[in-house]
N, C-alpha and C positions, 0 to 999 in steps of 0.2 A: 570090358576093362574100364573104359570111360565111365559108366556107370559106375562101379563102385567106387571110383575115384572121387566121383560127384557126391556119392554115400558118406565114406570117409571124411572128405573135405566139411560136409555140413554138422557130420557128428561133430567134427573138433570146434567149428564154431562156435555149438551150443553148449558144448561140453567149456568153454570159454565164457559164455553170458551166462552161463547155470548156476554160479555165485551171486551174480546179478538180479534173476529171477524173479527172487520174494525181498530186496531189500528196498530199500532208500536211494530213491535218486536224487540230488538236489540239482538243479538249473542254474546254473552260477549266473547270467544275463538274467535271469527275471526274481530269481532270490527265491525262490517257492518249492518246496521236498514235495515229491509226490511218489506214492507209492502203491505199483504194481500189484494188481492179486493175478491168484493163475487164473488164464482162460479155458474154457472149455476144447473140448477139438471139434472143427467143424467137418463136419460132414461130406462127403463129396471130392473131398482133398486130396492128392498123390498121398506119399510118403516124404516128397522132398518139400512139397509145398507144405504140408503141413511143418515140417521142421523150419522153414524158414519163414513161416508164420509165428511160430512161439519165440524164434530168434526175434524177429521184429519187434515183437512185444515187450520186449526188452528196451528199447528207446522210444519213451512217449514222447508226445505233441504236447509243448509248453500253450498253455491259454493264456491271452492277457485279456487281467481285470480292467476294464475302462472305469469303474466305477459308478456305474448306475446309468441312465438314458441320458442322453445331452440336452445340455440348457437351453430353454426357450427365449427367445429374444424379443420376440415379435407378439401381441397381441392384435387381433382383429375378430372385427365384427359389426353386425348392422341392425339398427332399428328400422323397423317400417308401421308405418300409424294411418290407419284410415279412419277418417273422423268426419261423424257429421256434427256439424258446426253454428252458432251465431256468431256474426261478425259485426264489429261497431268499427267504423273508422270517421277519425275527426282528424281534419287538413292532412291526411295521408300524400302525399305530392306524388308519387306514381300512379294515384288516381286507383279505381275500382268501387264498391259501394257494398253497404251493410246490408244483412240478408239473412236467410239461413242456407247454407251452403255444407259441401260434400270438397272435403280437403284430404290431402295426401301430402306424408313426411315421408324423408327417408334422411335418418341421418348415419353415417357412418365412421366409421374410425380403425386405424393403422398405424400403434405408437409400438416405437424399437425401445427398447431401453437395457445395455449392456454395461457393467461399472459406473464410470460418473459420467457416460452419456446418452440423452433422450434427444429420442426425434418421435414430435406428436404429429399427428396428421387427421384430419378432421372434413367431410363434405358432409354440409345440410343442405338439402334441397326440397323444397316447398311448392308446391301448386294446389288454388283450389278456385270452386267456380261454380256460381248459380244459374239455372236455367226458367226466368221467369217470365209464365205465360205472358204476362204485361208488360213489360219492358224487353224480353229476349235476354241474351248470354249476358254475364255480368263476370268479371273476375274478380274475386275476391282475396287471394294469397299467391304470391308469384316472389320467390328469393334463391338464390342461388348464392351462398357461402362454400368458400375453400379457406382454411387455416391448414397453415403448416408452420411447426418450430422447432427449432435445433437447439440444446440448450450442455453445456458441460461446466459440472460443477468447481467453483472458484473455492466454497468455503461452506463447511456446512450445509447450512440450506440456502445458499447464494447459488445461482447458477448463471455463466455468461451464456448469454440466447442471439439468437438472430431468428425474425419470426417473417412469413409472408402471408399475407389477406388479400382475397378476393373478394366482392358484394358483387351482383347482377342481378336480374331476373330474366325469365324465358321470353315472355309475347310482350306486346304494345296493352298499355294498358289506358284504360281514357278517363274522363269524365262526362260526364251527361246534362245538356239544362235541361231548362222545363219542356222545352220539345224535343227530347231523348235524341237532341241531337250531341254524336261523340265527340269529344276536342282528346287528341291523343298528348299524354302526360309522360309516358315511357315506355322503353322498347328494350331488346339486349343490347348491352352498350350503349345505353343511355338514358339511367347514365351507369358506367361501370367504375370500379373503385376497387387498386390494385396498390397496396400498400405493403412497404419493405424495411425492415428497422432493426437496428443493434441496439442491445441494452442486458438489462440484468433480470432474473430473475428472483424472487424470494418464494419460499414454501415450509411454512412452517408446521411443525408435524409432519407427515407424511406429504402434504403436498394432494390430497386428492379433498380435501375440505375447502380449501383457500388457497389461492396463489397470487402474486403482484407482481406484473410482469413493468419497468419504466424503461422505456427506448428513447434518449435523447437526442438520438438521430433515426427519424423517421421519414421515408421518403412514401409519398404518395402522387398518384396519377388519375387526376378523371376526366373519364372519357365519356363524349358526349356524341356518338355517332348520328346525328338527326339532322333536323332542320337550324336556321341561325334563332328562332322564336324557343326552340327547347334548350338551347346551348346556354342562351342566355337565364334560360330559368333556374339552372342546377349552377351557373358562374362563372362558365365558361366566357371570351368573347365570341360572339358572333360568328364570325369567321376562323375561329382555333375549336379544334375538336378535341384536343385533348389540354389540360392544365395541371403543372406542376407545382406541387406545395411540398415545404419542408419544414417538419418541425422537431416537435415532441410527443411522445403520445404512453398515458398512463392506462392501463387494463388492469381491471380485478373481476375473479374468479371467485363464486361459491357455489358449492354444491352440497347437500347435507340431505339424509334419511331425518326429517324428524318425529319419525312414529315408523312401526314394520312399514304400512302402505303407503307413509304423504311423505314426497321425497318435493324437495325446492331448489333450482336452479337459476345463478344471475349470473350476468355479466355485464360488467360498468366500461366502457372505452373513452375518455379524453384526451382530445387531440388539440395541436395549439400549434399556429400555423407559426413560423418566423418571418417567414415571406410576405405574410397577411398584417393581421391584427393578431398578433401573441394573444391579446386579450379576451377576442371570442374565443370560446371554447367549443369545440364540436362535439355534440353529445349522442352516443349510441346505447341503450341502455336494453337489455333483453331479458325477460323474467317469465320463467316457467315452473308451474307445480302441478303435479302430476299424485293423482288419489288412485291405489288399485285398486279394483273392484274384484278382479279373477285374473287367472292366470292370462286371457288373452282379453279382457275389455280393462278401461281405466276411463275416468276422468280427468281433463286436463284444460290448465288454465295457461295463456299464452299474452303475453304484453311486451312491447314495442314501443317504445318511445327513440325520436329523434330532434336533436336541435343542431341545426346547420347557416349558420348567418347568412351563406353563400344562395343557400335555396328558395328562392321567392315565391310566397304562394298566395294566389288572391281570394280576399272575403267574398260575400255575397255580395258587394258593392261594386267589383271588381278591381279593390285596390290590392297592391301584391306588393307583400313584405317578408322577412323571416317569420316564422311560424312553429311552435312545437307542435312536430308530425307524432301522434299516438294511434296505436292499432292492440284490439285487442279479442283474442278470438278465445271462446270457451262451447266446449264440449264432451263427448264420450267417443271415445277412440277403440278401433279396433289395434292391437300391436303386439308385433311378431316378433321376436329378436333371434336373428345367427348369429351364431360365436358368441364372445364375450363382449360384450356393448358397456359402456360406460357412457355418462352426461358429462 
């Protein structure tokens, strides 16, 4: 008797949705008609399960469109260059010597950029070093850069920034006289250079050709962890390891393809102490261009220039004064890129 109760009961059901069947559903919450075909019968099934199978089939599963994958925010990726190398260095103040040498890059990068805000994030790190029979180890490249900057758009291509800079290098590096004997010139942290600044940004076009970053409040800290003979040479007093300056500081960026394979890279940094003499200017100037040759080898030309009134460096007379420090290393590089890398 239960049984066919249970019989009856499911007949009326269906005999209920069997208007429903083959028509038109519309989903009032998602706005979408969808329309049902009949299903086959499967197999294996009672009598009752099958009926309350084609019943079921009567009220679909509403799907919501998201509208395609979701947006990417974040770009990264990393270069790495192995390069054998000539190197010329003239008054370089960290010391090391010209040679031909076996040098390693790695630069990398981690930039968010969502609506009208960007955060860039930048590590270049550097080491290289000669091994010669005649004189022994020699270092030839030793730098450790960290950029990071936050920037959200004011107007256009105006954007208010707030930027932080790092400069170091890894080992102690020296100089040599005529009796290859070593006088040590720098070490990490010392000297190290950790600079913090608000200002504006400008990017005209797209912003990935040219950018001009002016911070008219720029705070900087250098740190001289050594002896009181090395403190004194980078400007430190003697007895203070670390010294604070406050200024202004102007940066410009380019970057440009000018052919498929010869792409050129600069960067200009002007710094003006208030603390100081406003009027010395501190000069950072970095210029790279890079020729492909093939997918994994390239030529590549590397210059370094610095002027710093603060850093005293002595002739071969051993008189010691400010000096424009120049380094310039050219060679054929091996380089690998993960992810998406940009200069």
């Amino acid at each position: 008797m239960k049984r066919r109760l249970r019989i009856l009961l499911c007949v009326f059901c269906l005999l209920l949705s069997a208007g429903a069947a083959n028509s038109q559903i519309k989903i009032g919450f998602w706005g979408d008609t969808i329309r049902k075909k009949p299903q086959p019968i499967q197999s294996g099934l009672s009598s009752e399960q099958e009926l309350v199978r084609l019943i079921g089939l009567n009220f679909p599963t509403p799907e919501v469109d998201y509208g395609g994958p979701s947006p990417k925010f974040w770009t990264i990726g990393v270069n790495d260059e192995l390069i054998f190398s000539q190197v010329s260095l003239t008054n370089w103040a960290a010391g090391g010597s010209g040679s031909l040498a076996f040098n390693a890059y790695l630069n990398g990068m981690a930039n968010y950029a969502k609506g009208k805000m960007f955060w860039d994030n930048r590590a270049q790190l550097g080491y290289g070093f000669v091994q010669s029979f005649d004189v022994g180890y020699r270092k030839s490249e030793d730098r450790i850069i960290l950029d990071s900057k936050w920037g959200y758009q004011a107007y256009k291509k105006i954007y208010f920034s707030a930027f932080m800079n790092f400069k170091s290098q890894f080992s102690p590096g020296f100089d040599y006289n005529k009796n290859n004997e070593a006088k040590m010139k720098s070490k990490f942290l010392a000297p190290g250079y950790l600079t913090v600044g608000l200002g504006m940004d400008w990017k005209p076009g797209n912003g990935k050709v040219f950018s001009l970053n002016f911070a008219p409040l720029t705070g900087s800290m250098v740190i001289v962890q050594a002896d009181s003979a090395l403190r004194v040479k980078y400007g430190n007093k003697f007895n203070r390891p670390i010294r604070w300056e406050l200024g202004a500081q102007l940066k410009a960026t380019f970057s440009k393809s000018l052919t498929k394979d010869f792409k050129v890279a600069s960067q200009l940094s002007l710094f003006s102490d208030y603390l100081g003499t406003p009027t010395n200017i501190v000069v950072y100037w970095d210029v790279q261009a890079d020729y492909v040759l093939n997918k994994y080898f390239k030529a590549s030309l590397r210059t370094n220039l610095i002027y710093d009134d603060k850093i005293k460096i002595a002739n071969k007379a051993g008189h010691e004064c400010p000096r424009v420090q120049f380094k310039e290393v050219f060679g054929l590089s091996f380089s690998y890129t993960i992810g998406t890398y940009k200069k």
